[in-house]
C-alpha positions as CSV (number, residue, x, y, z in Angstrom):
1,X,-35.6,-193.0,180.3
2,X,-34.4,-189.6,181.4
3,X,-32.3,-187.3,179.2
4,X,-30.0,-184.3,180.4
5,X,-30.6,-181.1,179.6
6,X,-27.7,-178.1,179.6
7,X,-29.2,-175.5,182.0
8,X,-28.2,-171.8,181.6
9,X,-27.4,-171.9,185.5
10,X,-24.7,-174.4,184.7
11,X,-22.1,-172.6,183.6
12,X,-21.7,-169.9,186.1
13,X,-21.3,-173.1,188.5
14,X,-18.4,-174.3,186.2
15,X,-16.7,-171.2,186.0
16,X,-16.7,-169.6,189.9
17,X,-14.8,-172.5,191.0
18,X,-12.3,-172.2,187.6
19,X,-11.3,-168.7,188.6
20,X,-10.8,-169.5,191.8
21,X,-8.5,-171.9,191.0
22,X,-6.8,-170.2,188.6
23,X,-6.1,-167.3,191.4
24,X,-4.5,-169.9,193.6
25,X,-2.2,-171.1,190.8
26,X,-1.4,-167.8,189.4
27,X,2.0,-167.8,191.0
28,X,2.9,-171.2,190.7
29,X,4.9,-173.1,187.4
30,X,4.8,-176.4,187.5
31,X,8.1,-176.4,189.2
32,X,6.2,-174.6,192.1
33,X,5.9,-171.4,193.4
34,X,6.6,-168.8,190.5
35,X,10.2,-167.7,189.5
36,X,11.4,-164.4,189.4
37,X,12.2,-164.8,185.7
38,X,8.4,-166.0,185.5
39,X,7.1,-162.9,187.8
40,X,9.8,-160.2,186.1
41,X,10.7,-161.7,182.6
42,X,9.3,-161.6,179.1
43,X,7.1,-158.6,179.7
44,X,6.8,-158.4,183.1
45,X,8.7,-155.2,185.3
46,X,9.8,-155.7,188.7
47,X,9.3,-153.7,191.4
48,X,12.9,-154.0,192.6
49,X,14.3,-153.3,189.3
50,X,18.4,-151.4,189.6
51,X,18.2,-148.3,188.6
52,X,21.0,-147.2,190.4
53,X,24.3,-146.3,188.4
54,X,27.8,-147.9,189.5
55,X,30.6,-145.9,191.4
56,X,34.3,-145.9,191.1
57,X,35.5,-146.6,194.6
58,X,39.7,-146.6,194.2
59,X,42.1,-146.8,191.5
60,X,46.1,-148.2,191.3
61,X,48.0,-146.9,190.9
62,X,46.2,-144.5,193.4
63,X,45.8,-140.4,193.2
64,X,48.5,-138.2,193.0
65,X,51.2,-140.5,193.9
66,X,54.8,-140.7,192.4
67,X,57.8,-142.8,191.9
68,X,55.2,-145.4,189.7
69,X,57.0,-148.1,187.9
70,X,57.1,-147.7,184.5
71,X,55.8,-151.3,183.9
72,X,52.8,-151.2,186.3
73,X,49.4,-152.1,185.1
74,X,46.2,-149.6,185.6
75,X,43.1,-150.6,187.7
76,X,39.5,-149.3,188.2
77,X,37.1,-151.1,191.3
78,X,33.7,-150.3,191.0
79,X,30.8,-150.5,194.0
80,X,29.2,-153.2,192.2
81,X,29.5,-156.3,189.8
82,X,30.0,-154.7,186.6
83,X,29.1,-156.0,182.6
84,X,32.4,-156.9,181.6
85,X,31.7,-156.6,177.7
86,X,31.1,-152.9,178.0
87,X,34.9,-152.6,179.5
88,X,37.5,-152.2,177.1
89,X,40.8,-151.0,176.0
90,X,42.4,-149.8,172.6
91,X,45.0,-152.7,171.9
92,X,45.7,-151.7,168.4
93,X,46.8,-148.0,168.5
94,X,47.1,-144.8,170.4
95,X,43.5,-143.3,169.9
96,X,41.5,-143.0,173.1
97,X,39.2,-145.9,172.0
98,X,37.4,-148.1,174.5
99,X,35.7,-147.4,177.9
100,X,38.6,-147.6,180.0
101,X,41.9,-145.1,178.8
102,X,45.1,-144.2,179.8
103,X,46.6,-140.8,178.7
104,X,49.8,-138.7,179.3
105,X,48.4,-135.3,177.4
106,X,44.9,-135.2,178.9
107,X,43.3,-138.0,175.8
108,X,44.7,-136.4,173.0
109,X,46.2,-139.7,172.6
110,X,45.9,-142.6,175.4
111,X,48.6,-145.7,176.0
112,X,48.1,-148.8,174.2
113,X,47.4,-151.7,176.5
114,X,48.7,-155.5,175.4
115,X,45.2,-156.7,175.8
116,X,41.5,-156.4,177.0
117,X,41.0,-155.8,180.5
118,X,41.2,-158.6,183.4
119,X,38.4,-159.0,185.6
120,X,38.5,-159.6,189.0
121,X,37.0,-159.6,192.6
122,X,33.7,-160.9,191.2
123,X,33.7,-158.8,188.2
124,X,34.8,-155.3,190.4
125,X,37.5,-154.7,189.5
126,X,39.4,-154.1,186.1
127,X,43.0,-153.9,185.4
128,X,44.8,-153.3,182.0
129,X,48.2,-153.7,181.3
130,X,50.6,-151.3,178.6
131,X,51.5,-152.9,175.8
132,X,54.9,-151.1,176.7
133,X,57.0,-149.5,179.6
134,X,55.4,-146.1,180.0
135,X,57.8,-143.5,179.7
136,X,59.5,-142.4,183.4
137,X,58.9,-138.9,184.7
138,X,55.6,-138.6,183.3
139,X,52.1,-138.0,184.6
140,X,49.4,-140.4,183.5
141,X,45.3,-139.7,184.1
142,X,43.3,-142.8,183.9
143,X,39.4,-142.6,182.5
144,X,36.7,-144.5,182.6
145,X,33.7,-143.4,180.1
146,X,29.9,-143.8,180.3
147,X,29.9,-146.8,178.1
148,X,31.0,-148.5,181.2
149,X,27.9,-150.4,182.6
150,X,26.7,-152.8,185.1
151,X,24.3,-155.9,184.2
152,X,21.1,-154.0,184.5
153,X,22.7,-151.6,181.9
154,X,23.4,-148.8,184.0
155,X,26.0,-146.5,183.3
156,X,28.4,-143.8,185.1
157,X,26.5,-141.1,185.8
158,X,29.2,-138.8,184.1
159,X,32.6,-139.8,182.9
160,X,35.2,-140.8,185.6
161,X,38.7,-139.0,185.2
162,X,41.7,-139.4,188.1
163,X,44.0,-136.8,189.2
164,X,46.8,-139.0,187.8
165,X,50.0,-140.3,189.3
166,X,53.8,-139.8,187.8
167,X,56.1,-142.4,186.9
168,X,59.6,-142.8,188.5
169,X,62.8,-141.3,186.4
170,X,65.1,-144.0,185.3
171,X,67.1,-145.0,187.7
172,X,64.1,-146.0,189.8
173,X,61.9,-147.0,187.8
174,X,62.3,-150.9,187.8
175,X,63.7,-153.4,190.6
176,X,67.4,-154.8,188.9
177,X,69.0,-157.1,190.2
178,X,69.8,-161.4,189.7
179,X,67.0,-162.9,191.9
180,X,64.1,-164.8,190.6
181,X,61.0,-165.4,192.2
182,X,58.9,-168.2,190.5
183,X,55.8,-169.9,191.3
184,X,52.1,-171.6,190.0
185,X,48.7,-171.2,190.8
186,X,45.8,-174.0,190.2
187,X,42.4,-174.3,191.6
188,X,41.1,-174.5,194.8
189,X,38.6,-177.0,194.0
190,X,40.1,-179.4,191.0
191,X,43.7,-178.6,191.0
192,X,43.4,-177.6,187.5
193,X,46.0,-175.0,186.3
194,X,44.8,-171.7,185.8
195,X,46.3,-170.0,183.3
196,X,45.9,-165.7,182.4
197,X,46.1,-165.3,186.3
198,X,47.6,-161.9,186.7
199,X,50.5,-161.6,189.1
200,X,51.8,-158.1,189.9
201,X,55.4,-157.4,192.3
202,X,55.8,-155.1,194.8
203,X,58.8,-154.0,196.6
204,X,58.5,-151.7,199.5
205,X,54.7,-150.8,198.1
206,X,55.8,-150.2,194.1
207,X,54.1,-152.1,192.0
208,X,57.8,-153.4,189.9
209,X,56.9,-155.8,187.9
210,X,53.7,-157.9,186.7
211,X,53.6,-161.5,184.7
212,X,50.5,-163.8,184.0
213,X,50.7,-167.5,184.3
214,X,51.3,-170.1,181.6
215,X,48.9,-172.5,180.1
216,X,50.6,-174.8,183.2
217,X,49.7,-172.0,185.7
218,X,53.5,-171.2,186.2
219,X,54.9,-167.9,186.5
220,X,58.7,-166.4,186.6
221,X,60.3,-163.0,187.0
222,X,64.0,-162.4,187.0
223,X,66.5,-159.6,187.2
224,X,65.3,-158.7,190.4
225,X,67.0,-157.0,193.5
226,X,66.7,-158.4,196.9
227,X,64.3,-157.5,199.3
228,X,60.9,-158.8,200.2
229,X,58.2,-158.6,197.6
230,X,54.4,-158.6,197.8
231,X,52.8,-160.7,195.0
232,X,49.7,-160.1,194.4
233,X,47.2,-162.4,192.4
234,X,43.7,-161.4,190.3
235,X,41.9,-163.7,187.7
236,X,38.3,-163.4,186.8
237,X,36.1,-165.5,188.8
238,X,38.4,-166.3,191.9
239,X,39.3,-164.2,195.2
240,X,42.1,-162.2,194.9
241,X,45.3,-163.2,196.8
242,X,48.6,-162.2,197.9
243,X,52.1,-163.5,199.3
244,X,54.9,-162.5,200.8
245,X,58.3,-163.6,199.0
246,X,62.0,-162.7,200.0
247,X,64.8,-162.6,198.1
248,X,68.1,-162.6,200.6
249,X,71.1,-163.4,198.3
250,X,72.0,-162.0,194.6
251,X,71.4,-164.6,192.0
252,X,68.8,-166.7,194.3
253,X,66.0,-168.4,192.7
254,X,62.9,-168.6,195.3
255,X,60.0,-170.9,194.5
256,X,56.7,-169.5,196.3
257,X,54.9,-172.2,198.0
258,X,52.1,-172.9,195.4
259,X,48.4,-171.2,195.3
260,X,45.7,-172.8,195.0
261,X,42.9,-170.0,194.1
262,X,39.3,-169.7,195.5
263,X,36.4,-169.4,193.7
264,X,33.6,-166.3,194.4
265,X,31.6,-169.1,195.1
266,X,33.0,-170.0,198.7
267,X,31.3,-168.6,201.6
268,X,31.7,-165.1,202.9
269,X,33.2,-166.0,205.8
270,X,34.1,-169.4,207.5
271,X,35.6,-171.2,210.2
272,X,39.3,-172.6,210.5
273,X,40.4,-174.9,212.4
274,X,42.7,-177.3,214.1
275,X,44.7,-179.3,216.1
276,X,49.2,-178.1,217.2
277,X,51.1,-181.1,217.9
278,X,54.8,-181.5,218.7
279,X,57.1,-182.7,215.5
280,X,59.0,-185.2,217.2
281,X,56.3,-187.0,219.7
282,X,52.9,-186.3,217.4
283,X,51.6,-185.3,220.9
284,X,48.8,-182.3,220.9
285,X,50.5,-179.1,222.3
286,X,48.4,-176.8,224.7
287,X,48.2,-173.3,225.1
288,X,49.9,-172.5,222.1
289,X,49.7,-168.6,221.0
290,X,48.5,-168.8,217.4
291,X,48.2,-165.4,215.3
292,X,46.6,-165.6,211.7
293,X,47.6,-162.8,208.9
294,X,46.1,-162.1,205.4
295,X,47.8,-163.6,202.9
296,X,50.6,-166.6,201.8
297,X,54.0,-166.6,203.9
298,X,53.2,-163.3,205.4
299,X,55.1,-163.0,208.9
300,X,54.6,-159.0,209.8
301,X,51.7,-156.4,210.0
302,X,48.4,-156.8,210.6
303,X,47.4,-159.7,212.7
304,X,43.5,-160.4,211.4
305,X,42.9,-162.8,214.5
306,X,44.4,-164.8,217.2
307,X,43.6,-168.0,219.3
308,X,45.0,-170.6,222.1
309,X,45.5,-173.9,221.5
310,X,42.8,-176.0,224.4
311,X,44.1,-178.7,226.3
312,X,43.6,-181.3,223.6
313,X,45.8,-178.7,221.2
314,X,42.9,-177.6,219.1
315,X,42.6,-174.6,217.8
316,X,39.7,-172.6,216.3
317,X,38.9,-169.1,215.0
318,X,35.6,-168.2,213.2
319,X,34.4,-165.7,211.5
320,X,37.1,-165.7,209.2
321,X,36.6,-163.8,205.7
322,X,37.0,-166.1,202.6
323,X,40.7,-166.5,201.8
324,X,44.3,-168.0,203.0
325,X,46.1,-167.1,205.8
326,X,49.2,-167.1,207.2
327,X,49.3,-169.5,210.8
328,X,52.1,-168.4,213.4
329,X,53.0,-170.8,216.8
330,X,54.5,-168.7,219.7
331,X,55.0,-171.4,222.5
332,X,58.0,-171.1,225.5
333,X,60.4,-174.5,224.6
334,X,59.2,-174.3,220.4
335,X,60.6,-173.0,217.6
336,X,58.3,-170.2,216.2
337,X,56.5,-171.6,213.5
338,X,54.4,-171.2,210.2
339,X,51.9,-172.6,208.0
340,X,49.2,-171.8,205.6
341,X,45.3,-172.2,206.4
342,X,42.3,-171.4,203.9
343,X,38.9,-170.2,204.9
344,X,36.1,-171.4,202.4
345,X,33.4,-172.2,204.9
346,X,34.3,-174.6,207.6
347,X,37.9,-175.8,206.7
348,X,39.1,-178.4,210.1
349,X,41.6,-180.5,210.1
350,X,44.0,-178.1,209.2
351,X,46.6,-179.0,211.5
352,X,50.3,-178.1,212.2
353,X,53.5,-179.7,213.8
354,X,55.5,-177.4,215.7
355,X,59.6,-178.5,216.6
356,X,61.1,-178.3,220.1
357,X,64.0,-175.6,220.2
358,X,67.2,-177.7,219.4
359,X,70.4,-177.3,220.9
360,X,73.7,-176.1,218.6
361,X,75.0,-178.4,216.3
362,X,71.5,-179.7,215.7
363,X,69.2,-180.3,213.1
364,X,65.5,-181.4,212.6
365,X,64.1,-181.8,209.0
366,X,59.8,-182.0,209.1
367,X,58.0,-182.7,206.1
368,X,54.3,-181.4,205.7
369,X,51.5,-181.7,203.7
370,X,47.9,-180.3,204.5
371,X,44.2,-181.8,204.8
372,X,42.9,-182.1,201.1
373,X,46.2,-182.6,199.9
374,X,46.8,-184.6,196.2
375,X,49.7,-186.4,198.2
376,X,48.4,-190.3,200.2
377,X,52.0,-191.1,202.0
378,X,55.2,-189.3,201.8
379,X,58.1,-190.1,202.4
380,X,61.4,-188.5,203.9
381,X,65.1,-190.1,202.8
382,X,67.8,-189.2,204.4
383,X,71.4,-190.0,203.1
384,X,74.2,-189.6,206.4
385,X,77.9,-190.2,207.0
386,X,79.0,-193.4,208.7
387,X,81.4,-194.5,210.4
388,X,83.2,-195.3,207.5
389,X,83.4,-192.4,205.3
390,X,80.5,-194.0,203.7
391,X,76.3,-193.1,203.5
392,X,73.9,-194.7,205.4
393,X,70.2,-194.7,204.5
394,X,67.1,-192.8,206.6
395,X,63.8,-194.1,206.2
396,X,61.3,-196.0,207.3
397,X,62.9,-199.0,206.9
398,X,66.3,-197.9,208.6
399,X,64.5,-195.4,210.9
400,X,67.9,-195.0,212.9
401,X,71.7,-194.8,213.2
402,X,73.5,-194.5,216.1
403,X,76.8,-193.1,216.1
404,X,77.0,-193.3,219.9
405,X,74.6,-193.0,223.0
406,X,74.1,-189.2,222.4
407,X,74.6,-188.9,218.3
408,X,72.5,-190.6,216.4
409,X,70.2,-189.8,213.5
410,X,66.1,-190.8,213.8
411,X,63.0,-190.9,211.5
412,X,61.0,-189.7,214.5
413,X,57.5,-189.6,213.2
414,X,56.0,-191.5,210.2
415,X,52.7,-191.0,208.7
416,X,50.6,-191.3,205.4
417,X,47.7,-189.4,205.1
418,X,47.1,-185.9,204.9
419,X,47.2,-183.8,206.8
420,X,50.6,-185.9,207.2
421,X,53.7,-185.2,209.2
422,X,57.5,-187.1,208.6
423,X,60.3,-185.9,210.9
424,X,63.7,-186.9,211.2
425,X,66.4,-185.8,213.9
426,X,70.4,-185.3,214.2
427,X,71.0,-184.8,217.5
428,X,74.6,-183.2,215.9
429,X,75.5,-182.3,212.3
430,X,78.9,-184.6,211.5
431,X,80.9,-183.7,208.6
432,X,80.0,-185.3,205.5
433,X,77.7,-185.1,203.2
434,X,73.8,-185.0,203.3
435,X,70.8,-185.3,201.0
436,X,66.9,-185.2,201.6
437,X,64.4,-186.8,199.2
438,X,61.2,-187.1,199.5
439,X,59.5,-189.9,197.6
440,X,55.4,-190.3,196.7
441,X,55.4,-194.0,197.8
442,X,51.9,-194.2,196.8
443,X,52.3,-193.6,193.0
444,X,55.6,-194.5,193.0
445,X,54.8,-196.9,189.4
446,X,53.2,-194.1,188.0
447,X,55.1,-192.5,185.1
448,X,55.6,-188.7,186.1
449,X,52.8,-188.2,188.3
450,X,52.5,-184.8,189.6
451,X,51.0,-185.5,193.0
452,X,53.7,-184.3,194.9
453,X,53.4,-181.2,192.9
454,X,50.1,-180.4,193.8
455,X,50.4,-181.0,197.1
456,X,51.2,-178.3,198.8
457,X,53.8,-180.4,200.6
458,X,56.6,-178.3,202.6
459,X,59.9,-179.3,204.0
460,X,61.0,-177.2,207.3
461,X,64.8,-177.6,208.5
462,X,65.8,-176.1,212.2
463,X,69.1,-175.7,212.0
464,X,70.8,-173.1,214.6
465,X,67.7,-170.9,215.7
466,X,67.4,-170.4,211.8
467,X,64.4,-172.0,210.1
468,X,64.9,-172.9,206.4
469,X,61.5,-173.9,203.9
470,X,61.2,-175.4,201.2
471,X,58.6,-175.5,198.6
472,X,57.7,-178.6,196.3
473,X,58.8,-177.5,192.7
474,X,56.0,-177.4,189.3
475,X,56.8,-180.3,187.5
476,X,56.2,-184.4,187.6
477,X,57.8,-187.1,189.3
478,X,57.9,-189.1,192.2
479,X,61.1,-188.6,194.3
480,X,61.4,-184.3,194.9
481,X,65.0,-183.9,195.8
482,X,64.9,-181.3,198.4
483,X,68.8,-179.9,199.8
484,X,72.2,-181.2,200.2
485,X,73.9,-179.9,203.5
486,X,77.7,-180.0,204.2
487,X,78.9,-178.3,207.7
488,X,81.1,-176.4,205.7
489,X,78.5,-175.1,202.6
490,X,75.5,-175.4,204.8
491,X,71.9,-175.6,203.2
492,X,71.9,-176.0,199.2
493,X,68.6,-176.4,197.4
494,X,68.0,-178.9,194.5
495,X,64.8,-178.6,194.4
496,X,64.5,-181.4,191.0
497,X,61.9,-184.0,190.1
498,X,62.2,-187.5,189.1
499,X,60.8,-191.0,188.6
500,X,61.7,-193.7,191.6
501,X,59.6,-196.9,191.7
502,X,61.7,-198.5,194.6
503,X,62.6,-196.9,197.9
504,X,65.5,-198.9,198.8
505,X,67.1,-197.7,195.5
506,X,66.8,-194.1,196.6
507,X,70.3,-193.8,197.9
């Protein structure tokens, strides 16, 4: 019988091969190799820690200009992502409380703001709105103390004060007039209304106005004068946007084509891409000029990139930063043409329909809606003059009338799924009366559904080298009545929604 007996040398044996284990697992978890919150947290110091302090790098309104709306709001961008719970604004009085302040006699006093400051461009940039009109002829300083600080708690170096900017007097202070300019905003990913989203307008590069959305992401200014306004978009979180609106006639009401907001989250920069085909024919166009600009609807300034349709009519452009863009056809025989396209990463498929120039007297009507669109199959709905002083019916189950061989009236092209493209012809306008519907066939038993809305769905009419757009309206339904047209009147929006289960019923 043999019994063990713990030898002294036993232990050393145990333990060299211990601590070299534990060396090889000291920067592992059990998740594998070790975090940063395990290497640099709960008592740890990085090497890399920030000990750098943030930088204001521009203000709005900027330095030493004039002429300032009364009603603009105030902004500060910093170099970095800053802490937004150390930005703040006195919303109760006039004391020069908070970290961000707005004063008229050097912060003896400072402005009231309506509310605490709205972040945007990935927590950069800060901008406060007065609880009231400023008054006019006055110069404003804007201030930003050292309780301002970034997430590894650095602060300004010193306290950041502007040279200041003057309001306008009076009787330029504010665009008047009897325009409206209305519009919504949801998510890019979701389609969720986003609500708070600030929306600021600009005519001829003055800040005029400014409005937030709803709790149903809508938004509406009135009283305003014509002229072409530059709305620009910020909300916390998502990349900042602008678009292009025009108001051409006193007392018009323009509804914006509808943005869909991008998260920080989507890629620096992307590629977008495509395929041009005719309206009429669904054929691929080649050697199309195609210009993209920043921005919703915008037609002028800055091209950011160009490209030429291939043989097969596809188009791509990369390196595109994060964002939507206006797309603009230029093609000998075509009507120039528009339509939005969104970089967030790779984004194909984002195709457009382009209509052959018409002769006088004619019209073309082409309904749109783009790749990830809420909308399955659209429909267009025509209602004509006969023969008879009577209406005839347009769609796809009466896809033509012919008046004789050379006048006649044709659902050209008929499609249902996004990216998806409806066109319908008149080879020459009659008198009478007309009316274009479109109709969500696929939820056409749904109560109010709000696909159409969310669709981004547009309606082009080419009528006499002019080129008319219209945008699908905020609100529920099924059947979006889009215009009336007389010869006489010409174009009239309706722009209303309602409920239509059966399409024969339309007209």
């Amino acid at each position: 019988m043999y019994s063990f007996k713990k030898s002294k040398s036993f232990l050393p044996l145990v333990i060299i091969p211990l601590l070299l284990l534990l060396n090889n697992c000291s920067d592992s978890s059990e998740y594998g190799a070790q975090s940063d919150y395990e290497k640099y947290g709960a008592g740890a110091t990085s090497t890399t820690a920030d000990t750098t302090s943030p930088t204001i790098t521009s203000v709005s309104p900027v330095d030493n200009t004039s002429s300032v709306a009364v009603n603009s709001t105030v902004a500060l961008t910093f170099s970095e992502k800053m802490s937004t719970s150390t930005i703040s604004t006195n919303t109760s009085d006039t004391t020069c409380s908070g970290s961000l302040q707005l004063s008229s006699d050097n912060f003896t006093t400072c402005v009231k703001m309506s509310a605490a400051p709205t972040a945007s461009n990935d927590n950069q940039t800060f901008t406060a709105t007065p609880a009231d009109n400023l008054s006019t002829s006055t110069s404003y300083k804007l201030q930003a103390t050292t309780s301002v600080k970034d997430p590894a708690g650095n602060a300004l170096a010193t306290a950041y004060t502007t040279n200041g900017f003057t309001t306008a007097s009076s009787s330029s202070s504010s665009s008047s007039g009897s325009g409206t300019i209305q519009g919504s905003v949801i998510s890019y990913s979701g389609s969720s209304a986003l609500s708070g989203v600030g929306v600021s307008y600009a005519l001829s590069g003055t800040t005029v106005d400014n409005t937030t959305t709803d709790s149903s992401g809508d938004f509406t200014k009135s009283s305003l004068a014509t002229g072409t306004y530059t709305l620009s978009y910020s909300n916390s979180g998502y990349v900042d946007e602008t678009q292009s609106a025009t108001l051409s006639t006193d007392n018009q009401t323009l509804t914006v084509a509808k943005l869909k907001m991008l998260s920080t989250s989507c890629a620096s920069t992307g590629t977008v891409s495509g395929t041009i085909t005719d309206a009429v024919s669904s054929d691929n166009v080649s050697g199309v000029a195609i210009s993209i600009r920043r921005g919703l609807s915008t037609t002028s300034g800055t091209v950011y990139n160009t490209a030429t349709t291939d043989v097969n009519g596809a188009y791509s452009i990369s390196n595109v930063a994060r964002g939507w863009y206006t797309l603009q056809t230029s093609i000998s025989g075509y009507s120039a043409s528009t339509s939005h396209v969104v970089s967030c990463g790779n984004v194909s498929s984002q195709d457009s329909s382009i209509s052959s120039t018409l002769a006088s007297g004619a019209m073309r009507i082409v309904l749109s809606w783009p790749t990830g669109s809420t909308a399955i199959d659209l429909d267009s709905h025509l209602s004509i003059p006969d023969n008879s002083s009577n209406s005839y019916h347009i769609y796809y189950n009466n896809i033509k009338y012919v008046y004789s061989a050379s006048d006649n009236v044709t659902l050209d092209r008929d499609e249902r799924y996004a990216p998806g493209t409806e066109t319908v012809s008149i080879t020459a306008v009659r008198s009478g009366n007309y009316s274009y519907s479109v109709h969500d066939y696929k939820y056409r038993t749904v109560t109010s559904p709000d696909n159409i809305s969310k669709s981004g769905a547009t309606v082009k009419v080419y009528y006499n080298s002019t080129t008319t757009t219209y945008n699908a309206p905020n609100s529920a339904g099924s059947l979006w009545t889009v215009f009336t047209f007389t010869s006489s009147g010409g174009l009239v929006e309706v722009g209303t929604m309602s409920d239509q289960s059966s399409a024969s019923s339309i007209y």
